[in-house]
C-alpha positions as CSV (number, residue, x, y, z in Angstrom):
1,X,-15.0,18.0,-4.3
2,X,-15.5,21.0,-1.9
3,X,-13.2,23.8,-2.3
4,X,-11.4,23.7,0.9
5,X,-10.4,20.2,-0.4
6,X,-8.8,21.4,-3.5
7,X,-5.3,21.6,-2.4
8,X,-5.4,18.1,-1.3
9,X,-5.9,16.9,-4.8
10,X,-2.5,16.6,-7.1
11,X,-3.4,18.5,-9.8
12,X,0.3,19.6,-10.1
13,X,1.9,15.5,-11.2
14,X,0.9,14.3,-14.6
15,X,2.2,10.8,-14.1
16,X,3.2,9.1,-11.1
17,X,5.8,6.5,-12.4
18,X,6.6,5.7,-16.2
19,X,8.5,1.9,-17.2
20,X,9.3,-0.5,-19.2
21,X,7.5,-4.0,-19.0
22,X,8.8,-6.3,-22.1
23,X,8.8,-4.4,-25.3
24,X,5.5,-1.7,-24.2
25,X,5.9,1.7,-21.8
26,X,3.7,2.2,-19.0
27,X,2.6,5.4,-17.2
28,X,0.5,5.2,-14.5
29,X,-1.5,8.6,-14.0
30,X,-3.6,10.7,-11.6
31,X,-7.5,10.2,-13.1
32,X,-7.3,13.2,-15.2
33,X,-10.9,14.2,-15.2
34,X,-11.5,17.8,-17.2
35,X,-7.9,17.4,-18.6
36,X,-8.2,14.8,-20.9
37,X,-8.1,16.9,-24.3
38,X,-4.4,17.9,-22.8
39,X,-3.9,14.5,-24.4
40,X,-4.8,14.9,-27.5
41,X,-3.4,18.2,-28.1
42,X,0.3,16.8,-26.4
43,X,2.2,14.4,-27.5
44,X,4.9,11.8,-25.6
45,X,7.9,11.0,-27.5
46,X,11.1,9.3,-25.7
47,X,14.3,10.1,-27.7
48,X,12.0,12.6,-30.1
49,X,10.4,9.2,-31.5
50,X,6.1,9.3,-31.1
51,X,5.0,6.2,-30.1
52,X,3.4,4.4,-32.1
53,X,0.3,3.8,-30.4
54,X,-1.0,4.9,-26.9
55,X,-3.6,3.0,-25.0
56,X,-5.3,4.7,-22.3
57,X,-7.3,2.9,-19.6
58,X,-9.1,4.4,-16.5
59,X,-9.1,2.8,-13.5
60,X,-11.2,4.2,-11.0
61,X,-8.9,6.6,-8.8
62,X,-5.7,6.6,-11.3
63,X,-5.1,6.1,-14.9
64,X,-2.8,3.3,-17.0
65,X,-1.0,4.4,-20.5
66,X,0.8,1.8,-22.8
67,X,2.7,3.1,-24.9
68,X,4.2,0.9,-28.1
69,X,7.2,1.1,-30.7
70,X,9.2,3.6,-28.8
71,X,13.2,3.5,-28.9
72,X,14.2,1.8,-25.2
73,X,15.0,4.9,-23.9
74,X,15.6,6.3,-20.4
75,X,13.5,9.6,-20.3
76,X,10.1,10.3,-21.1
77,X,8.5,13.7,-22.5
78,X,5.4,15.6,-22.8
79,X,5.2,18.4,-25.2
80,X,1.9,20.5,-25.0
81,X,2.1,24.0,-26.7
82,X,5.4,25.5,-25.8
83,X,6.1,23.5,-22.9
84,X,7.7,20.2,-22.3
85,X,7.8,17.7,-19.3
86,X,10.1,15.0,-18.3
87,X,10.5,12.1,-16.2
88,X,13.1,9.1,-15.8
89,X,12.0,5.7,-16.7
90,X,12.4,2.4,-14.8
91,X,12.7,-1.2,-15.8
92,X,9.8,-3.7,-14.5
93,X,12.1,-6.6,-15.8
94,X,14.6,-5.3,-13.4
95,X,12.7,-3.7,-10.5
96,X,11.1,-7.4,-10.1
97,X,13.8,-9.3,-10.1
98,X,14.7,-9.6,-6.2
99,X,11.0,-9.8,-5.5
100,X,10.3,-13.0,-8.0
101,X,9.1,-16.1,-5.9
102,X,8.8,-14.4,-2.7
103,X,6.4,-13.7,-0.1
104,X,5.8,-9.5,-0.4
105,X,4.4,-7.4,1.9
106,X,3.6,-3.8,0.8
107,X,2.0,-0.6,2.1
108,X,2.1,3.2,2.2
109,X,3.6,4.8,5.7
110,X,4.2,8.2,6.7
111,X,6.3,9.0,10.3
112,X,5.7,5.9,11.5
113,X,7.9,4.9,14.3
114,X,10.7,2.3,13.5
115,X,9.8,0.1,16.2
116,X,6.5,-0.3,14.7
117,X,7.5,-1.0,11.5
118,X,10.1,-3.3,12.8
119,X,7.5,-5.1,14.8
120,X,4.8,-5.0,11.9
121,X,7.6,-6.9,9.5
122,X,8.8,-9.3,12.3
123,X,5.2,-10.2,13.3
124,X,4.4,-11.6,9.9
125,X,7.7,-13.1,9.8
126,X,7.5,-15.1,12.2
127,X,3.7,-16.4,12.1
128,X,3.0,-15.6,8.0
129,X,6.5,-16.1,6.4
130,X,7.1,-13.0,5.2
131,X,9.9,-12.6,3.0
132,X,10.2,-9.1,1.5
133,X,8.7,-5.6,2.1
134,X,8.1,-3.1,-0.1
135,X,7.4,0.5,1.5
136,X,5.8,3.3,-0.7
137,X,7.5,6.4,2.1
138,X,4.8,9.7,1.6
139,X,7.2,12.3,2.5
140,X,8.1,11.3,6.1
141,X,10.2,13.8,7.8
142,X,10.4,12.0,11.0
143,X,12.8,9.1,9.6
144,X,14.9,8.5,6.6
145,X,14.6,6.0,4.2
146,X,17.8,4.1,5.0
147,X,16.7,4.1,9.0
148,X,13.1,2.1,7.5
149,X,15.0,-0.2,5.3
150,X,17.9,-1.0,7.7
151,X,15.2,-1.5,10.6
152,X,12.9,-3.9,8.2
153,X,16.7,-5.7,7.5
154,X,16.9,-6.2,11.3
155,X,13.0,-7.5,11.7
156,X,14.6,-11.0,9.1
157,X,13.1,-9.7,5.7
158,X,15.4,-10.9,3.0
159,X,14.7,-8.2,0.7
160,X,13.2,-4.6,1.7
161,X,12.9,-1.6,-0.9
162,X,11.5,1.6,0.6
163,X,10.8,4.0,-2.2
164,X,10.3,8.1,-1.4
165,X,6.7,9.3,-2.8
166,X,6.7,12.5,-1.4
167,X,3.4,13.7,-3.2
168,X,0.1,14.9,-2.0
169,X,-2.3,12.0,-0.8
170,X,-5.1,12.9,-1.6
171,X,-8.3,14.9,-0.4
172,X,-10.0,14.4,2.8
173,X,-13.6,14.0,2.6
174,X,-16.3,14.6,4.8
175,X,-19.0,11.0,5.3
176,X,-22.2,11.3,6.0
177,X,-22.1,10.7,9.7
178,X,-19.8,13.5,10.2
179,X,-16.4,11.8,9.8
180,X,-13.5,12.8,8.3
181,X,-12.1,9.8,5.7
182,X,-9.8,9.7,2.7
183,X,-12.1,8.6,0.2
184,X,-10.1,10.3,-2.3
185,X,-7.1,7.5,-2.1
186,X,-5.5,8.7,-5.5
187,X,-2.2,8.5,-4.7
188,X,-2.2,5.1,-2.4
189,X,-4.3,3.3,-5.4
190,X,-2.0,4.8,-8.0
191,X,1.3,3.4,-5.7
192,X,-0.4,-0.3,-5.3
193,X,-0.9,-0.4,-9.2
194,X,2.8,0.4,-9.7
195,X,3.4,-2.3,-7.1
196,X,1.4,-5.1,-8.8
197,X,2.4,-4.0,-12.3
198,X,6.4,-2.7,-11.6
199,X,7.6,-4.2,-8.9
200,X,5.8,-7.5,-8.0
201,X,4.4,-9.4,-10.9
202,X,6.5,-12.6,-10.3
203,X,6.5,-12.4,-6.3
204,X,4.7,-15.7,-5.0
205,X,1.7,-13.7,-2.9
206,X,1.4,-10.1,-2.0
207,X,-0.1,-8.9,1.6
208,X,-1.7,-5.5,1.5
209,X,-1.5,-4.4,5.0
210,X,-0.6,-1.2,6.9
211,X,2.1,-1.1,10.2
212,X,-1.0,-0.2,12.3
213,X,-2.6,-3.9,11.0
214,X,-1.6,-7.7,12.2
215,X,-2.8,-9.9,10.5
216,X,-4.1,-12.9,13.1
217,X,-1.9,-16.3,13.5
218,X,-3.3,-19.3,11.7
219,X,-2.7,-22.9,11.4
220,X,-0.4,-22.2,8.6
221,X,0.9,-19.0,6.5
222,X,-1.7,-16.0,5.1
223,X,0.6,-16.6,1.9
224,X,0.4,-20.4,2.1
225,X,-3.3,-20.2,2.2
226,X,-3.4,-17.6,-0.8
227,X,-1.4,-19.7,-2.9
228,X,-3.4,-22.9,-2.5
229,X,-6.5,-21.0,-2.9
230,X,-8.8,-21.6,-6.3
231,X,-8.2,-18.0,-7.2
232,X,-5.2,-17.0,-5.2
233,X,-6.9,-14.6,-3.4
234,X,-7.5,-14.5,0.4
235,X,-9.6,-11.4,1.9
236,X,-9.3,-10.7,5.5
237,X,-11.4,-8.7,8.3
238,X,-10.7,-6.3,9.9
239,X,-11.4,-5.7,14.1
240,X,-10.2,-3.0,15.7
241,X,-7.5,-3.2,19.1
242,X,-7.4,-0.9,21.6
243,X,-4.4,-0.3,23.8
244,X,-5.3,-1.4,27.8
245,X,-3.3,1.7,29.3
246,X,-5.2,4.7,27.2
247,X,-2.6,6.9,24.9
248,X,0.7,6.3,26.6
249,X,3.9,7.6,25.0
250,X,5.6,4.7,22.8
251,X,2.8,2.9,22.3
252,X,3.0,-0.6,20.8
253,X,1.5,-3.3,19.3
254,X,1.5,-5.4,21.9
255,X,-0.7,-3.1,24.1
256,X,-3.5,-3.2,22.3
257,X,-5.5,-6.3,24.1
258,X,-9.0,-4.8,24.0
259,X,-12.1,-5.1,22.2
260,X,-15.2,-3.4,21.9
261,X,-17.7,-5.9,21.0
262,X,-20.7,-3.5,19.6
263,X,-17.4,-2.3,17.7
264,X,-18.3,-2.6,13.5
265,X,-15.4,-4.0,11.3
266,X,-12.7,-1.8,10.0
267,X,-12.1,-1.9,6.1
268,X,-10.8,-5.4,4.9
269,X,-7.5,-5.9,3.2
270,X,-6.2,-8.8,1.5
271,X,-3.5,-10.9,0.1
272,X,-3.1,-11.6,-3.6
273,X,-1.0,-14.3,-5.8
274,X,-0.1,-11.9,-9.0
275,X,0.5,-14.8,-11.2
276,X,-3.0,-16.0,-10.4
277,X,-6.1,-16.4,-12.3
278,X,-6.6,-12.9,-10.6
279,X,-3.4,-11.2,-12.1
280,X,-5.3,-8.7,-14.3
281,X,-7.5,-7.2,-11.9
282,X,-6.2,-3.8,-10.7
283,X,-5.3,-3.7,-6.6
284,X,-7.2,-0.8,-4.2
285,X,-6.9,-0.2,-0.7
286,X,-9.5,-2.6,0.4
287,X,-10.4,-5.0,-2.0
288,X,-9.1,-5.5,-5.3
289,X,-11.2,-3.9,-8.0
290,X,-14.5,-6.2,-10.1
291,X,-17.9,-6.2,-9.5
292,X,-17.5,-9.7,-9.4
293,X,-15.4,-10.2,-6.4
294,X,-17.1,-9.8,-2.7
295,X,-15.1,-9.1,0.0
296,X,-17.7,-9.6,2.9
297,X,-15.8,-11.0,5.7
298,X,-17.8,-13.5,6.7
299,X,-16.6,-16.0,3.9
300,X,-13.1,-15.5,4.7
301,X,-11.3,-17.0,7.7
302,X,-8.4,-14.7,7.9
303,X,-8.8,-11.6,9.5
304,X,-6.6,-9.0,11.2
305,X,-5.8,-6.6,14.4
306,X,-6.1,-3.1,13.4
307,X,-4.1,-1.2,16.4
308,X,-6.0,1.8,17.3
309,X,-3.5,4.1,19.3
310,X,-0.7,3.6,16.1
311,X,-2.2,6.4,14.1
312,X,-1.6,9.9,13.3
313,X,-5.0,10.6,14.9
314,X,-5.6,7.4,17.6
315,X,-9.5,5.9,16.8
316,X,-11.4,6.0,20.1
317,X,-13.0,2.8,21.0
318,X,-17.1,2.9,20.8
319,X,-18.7,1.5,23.7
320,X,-17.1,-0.7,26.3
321,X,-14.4,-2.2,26.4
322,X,-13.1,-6.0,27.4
323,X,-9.7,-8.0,27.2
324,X,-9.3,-10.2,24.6
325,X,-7.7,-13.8,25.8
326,X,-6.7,-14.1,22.1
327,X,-4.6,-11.1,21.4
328,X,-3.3,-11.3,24.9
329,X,-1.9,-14.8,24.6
330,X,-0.6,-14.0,21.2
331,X,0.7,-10.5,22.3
332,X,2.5,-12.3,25.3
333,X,4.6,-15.0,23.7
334,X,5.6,-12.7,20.8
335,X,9.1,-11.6,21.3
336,X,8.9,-7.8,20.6
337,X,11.9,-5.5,19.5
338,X,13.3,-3.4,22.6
339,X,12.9,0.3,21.6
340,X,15.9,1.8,19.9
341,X,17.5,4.6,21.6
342,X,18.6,6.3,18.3
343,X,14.7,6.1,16.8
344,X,13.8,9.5,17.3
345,X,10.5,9.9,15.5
346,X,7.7,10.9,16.3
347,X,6.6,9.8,20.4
């Protein structure tokens, strides 16, 4: 990691989340990297009762702890040397209840506008079936949490929880070509893994898509198709959208009707049943994580709209640009939110 990229890294959080799923306690970590004797010189305890065993996993970008024959407490401490850290702990057995059996959609946002998000959820409402959201917030200062949940309320999701992660992201990496990416997707990673393993483990299929994303109408459901599926998986492509009237204020979804054909893919997402033959494989921003899993696009059927113009930093098309019939059509019959006078994030 370069050293102007240092501050982007959490070094400061030593868990992101910490619950109870049946009779074991999970923590779900930053990757610890140089700091893994801090383990075994520390101890956890909940109540002042060691556990009795700790089983430590690493995942790629984050880390899993299980924790067994620990009092059912409500607080969980690290003591290292003088010092001793704290956290509260949830209930899985809880936190999943009002998400068992549904249809979930879940992401990480930051200042995005509440007609977009509205739209987003209503979209896959209507042509997906969408029954509940679950919003990871990353410090927005633009809205409020209630103004998110009430607006995804209003878009016909059943259930909505927006939970406030107001931690550092992660560092922003330089590719090859000159770009400026997040490879370093600690914190999102970490926040889907608390998703599949906290909050959604009996939901009926989970779609991993942002508010910038649409996932394209089909003949039936995105979470129809995952469930009948041999592995309860569906991976989608990615194409990017391009808005027809350049960077307008209050840009929408439903401007963006052209492609660029020499255009490449944008990263795939994908849409998961968690009580599938797939339930043990950890969830990442793309794809979900084995070797054994592809997730080129062209076996799929699914793919997606990825909105250029709803970003922090708009993506320029490359090369030309022409109208997609498609998009248009679809874009035209949709029956879009009217702007809310009182939404007053960001233009």
């Amino acid at each position: 990691m370069q050293s102007d990229d240092a501050d982007r890294y959490d070094d400061s959080t030593f868990w992101y989340d910490a619950f109870w799923r049946g009779r074991h306690l999970f923590v779900i970590c930053p990757r610890f990297w140089g700091l893994v004797s801090l383990l075994a010189d520390g101890a956890f305890h909940v109540d002042g009762t060691r556990p009795e065993s700790v089983v430590r996993r690493t995942r790629g970008l984050y880390e899993t702890m299980r924790l067994s024959g620990l009092p059912r407490g409500d607080r969980l401490a690290f003591t290292f040397g003088g010092a001793t850290v704290t956290g509260a702990i949830s209930d899985s057995d809880v936190d999943s209840k009002a998400f068992a059996g549904l249809n979930v959609a879940v992401t990480v946002s930051r200042d995005n506008r509440l007609e977009w998000i509205g739209d987003w959820a209503r979209w896959h409402v209507r042509h997906h079936g969408l029954q509940a959201v679950l919003i990871f917030d990353n410090g927005s200062t633009a809205t409020s949490i209630d103004a998110v949940r009430e607006t995804l309320l209003r878009a016909d999701v059943a259930h909505a929880a927006v939970s406030s992660v107001p931690l550092p992201y992660g560092p922003l990496l330089r590719a090859a070509e000159g770009r400026m990416s997040h490879a370093g997707q600690y914190l999102q990673t970490s926040l889907l893994n608390i998703a599949r393993m906290r909050f959604l483990p009996r939901a009926r299929a989970v779609l991993q898509c942002d508010v910038d994303e649409l996932v394209r109408p089909g003949r039936d459901g995105i979470f129809d198709a995952t469930v009948r599926s041999v592995l309860g998986l569906c991976v989608l492509s990615g194409s990017w959208r391009h808005p027809a009237n350049g960077l307008q204020t209050r840009i929408r979804h439903r401007e963006h009707v052209l492609a660029s054909p020499d255009e490449p893919l944008c990263g795939g997402k994908y849409c998961v049943a968690p009580r599938g033959l797939l339930a043990g494989l950890s969830w990442s921003v793309h794809r979900l994580d084995s070797r054994y899993l592809s997730s080129r696009p062209r076996q799929q059927r699914w793919s997606f709209w990825h909105c250029s113009a709803l970003r922090a930093q708009p993506k320029l098309p490359r090369g030309p640009l022409v109208c997609d019939p498609e998009a248009g059509a679809a874009f035209s019959a949709f029956p879009w939110s009217r702007p809310d006078p009182l939404d007053n994030s960001r233009p």
